[in-house]
FIGU-607754 format. One record per residue: x, y, z of N, C-alpha, C in turn; chain; residue number from 1. Coordinates in steps of 0.001 Angstrom, whole numbers. Layout:
BEGIN
ATOM     npx     npy     npz    capx    capy    capz     cpx     cpy     cpz chain resi
ATOM       X       Y       Z       X       Y       Z       X       Y       Z     A  NUM
...
***
This chain:
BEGIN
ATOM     npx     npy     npz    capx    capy    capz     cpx     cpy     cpz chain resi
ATOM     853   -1185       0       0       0       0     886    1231       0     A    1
ATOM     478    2058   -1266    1556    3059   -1308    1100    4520     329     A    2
ATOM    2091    5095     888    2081    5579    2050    2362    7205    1179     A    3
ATOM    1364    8193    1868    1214    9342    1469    1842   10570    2743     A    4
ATOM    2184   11198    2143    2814   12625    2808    1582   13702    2663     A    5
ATOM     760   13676    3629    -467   14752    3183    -148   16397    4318     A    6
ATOM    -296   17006    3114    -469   18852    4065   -1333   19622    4106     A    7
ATOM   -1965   20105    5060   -2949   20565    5637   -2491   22032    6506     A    8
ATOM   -2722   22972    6409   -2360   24275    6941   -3743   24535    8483     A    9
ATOM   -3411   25021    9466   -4471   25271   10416   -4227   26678   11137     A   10
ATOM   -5164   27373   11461   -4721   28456   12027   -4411   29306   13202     A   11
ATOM   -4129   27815   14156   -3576   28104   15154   -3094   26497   15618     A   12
ATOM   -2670   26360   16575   -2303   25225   17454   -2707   23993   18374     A   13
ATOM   -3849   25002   18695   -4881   24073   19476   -5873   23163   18633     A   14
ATOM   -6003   23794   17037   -7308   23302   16272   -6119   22257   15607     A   15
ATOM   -4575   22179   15354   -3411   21636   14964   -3301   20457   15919     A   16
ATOM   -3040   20264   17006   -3264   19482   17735   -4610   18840   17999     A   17
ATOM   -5658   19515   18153   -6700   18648   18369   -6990   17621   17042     A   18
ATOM   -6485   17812   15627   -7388   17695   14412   -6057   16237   14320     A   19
ATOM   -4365   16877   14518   -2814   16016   14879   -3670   14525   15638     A   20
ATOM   -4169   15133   16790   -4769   13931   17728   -6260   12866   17448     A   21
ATOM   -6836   13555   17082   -8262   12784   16658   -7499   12269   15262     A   22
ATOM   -7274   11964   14098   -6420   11672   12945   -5609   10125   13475     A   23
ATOM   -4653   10490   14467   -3815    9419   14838   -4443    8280   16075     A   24
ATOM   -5770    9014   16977   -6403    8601   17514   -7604    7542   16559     A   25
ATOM   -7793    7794   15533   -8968    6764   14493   -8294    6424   13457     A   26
ATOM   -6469    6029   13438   -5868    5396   13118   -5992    5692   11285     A   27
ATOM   -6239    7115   10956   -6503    7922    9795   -4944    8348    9306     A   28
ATOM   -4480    8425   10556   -2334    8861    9947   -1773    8278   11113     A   29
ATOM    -694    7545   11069     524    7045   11371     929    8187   12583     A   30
ATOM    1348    8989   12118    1860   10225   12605    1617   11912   11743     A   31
ATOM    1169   12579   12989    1354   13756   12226    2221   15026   12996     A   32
ATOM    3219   15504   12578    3705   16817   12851    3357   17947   12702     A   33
ATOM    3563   18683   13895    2943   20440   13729    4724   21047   13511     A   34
ATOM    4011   22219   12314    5326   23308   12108    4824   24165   12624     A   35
ATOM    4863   25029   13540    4130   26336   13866    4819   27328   13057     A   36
ATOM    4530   28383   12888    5525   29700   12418    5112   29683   10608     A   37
ATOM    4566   28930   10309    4161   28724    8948    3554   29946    8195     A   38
ATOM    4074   31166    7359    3664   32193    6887    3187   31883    5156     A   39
ATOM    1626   31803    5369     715   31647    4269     700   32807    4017     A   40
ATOM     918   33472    2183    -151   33936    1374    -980   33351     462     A   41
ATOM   -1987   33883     425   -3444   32939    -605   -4042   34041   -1060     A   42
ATOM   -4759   33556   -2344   -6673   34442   -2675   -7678   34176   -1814     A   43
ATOM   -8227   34446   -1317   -9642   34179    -531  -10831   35107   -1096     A   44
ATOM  -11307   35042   -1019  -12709   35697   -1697  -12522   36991   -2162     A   45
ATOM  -11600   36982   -3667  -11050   38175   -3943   -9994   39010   -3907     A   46
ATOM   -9236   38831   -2374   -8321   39369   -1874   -7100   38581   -1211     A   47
ATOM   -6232   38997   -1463   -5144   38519   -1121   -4493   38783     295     A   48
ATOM   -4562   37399    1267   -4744   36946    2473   -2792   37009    2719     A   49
ATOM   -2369   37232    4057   -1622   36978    4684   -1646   36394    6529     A   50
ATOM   -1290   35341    6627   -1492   34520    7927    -697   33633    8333     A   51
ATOM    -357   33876    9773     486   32730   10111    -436   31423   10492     A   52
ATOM     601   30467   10134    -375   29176   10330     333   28457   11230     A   53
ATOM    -451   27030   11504     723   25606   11261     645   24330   10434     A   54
ATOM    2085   24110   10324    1617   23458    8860    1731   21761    9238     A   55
ATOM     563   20965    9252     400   19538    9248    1242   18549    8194     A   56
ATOM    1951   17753    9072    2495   17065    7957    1721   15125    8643     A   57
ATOM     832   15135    7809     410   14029    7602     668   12802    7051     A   58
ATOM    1027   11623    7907    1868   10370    7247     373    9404    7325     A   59
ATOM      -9    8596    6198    -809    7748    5935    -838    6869    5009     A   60
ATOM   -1692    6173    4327   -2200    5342    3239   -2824    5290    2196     A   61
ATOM   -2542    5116    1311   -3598    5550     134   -4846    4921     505     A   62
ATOM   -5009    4094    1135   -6178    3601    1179   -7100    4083    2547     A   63
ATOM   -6291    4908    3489   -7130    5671    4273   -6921    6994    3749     A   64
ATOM   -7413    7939    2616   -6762    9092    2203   -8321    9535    2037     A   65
ATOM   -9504    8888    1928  -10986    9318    1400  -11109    9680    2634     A   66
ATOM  -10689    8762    3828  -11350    8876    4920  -11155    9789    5788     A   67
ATOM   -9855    9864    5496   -8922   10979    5882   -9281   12551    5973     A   68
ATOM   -9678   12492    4541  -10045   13572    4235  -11488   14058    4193     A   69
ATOM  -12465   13054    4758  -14015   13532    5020  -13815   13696    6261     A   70
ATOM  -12758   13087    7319  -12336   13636    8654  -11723   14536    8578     A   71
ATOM  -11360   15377    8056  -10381   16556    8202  -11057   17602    8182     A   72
ATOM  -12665   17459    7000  -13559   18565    6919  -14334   18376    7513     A   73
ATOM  -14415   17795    9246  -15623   18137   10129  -15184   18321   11289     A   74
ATOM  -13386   17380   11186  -12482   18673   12127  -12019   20254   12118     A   75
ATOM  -11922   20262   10594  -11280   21681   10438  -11890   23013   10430     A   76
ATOM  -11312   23993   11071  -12216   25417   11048  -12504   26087   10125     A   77
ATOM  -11638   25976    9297  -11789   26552    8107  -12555   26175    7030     A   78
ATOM  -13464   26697    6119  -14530   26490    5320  -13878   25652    4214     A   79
ATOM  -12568   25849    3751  -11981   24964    3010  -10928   24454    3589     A   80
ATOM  -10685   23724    3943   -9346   23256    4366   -8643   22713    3452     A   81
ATOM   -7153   23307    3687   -6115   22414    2230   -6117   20888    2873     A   82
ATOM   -5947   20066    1618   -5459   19081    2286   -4641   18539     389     A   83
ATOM   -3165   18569     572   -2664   17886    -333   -1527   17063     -74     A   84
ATOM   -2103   15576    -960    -969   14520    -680    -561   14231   -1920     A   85
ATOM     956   13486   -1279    1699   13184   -2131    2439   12193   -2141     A   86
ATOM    2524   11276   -2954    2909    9779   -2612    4754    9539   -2494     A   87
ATOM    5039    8837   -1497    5915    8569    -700    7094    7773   -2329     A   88
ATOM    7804    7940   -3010    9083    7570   -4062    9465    6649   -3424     A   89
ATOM    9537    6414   -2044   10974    5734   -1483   10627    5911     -67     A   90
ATOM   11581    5333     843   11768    5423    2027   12529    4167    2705     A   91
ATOM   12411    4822    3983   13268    3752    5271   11874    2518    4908     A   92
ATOM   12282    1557    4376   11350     394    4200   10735      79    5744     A   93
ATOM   11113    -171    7059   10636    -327    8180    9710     538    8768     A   94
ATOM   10282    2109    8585    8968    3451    8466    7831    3000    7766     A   95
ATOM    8016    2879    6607    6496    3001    5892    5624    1463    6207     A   96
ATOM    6285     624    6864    5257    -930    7021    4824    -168    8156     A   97
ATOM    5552     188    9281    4780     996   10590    3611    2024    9580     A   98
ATOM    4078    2931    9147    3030    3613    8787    1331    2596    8129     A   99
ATOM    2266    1988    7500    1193    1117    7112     284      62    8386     A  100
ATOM     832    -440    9350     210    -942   10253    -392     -27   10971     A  101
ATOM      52    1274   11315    -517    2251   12598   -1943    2696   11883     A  102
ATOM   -2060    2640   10425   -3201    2689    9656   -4177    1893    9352     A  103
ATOM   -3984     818    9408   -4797    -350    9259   -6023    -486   10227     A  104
ATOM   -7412    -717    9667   -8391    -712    9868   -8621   -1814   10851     A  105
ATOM   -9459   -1437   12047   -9614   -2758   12969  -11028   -3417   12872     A  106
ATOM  -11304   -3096   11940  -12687   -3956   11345  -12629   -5444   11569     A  107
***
């Protein structure tokens, strides 16, 4: 199962951690890291936005990535939330089977 690098921007720490914790808590990502200090510009309805963020770095599965991401938009505050992944080339072969087990469905 190919293992995804997904990023997600939040706009503060507490909604970063809570969204970090519920994610790794329903076994949706492996692991996720907060960057705090993260300086976004964007368009938003017209105008051009400046904001500090933090930036989610999301480790998962292609095959939890739907789920992932219908959980991300009923955690997240924001009306759109980014969420972009990107599939893993390579790696420490022992990392990504963990990633892959810490993901796996207990159905």
């Amino acid at each position: 199962m190919p293992v995804l690098l997904c990023l997600s921007t939040c706009p503060d720490e507490a909604s970063a951690r809570a969204i970090a914790e519920a994610l790794v808590d329903e076994r949706l990502a492996a692991c996720v890291s907060r960057l705090p200090g993260v300086q976004s510009t964007y368009r938003w309805e017209g105008a051009v936005q400046h904001d500090a963020e933090v930036l989610l770095l999301i480790k998962t599965t292609a095959d939890r990535l739907d789920a992932l991401a219908a959980r991300l938009q009923v955690l997240h505050p924001y009306e759109l939330p980014e969420l972009v992944a990107v599939e893993a080339a390579g790696g420490f072969a022992p990392y990504l089977a963990w990633v892959a087990a810490q993901t796996r469905r207990n159905d």
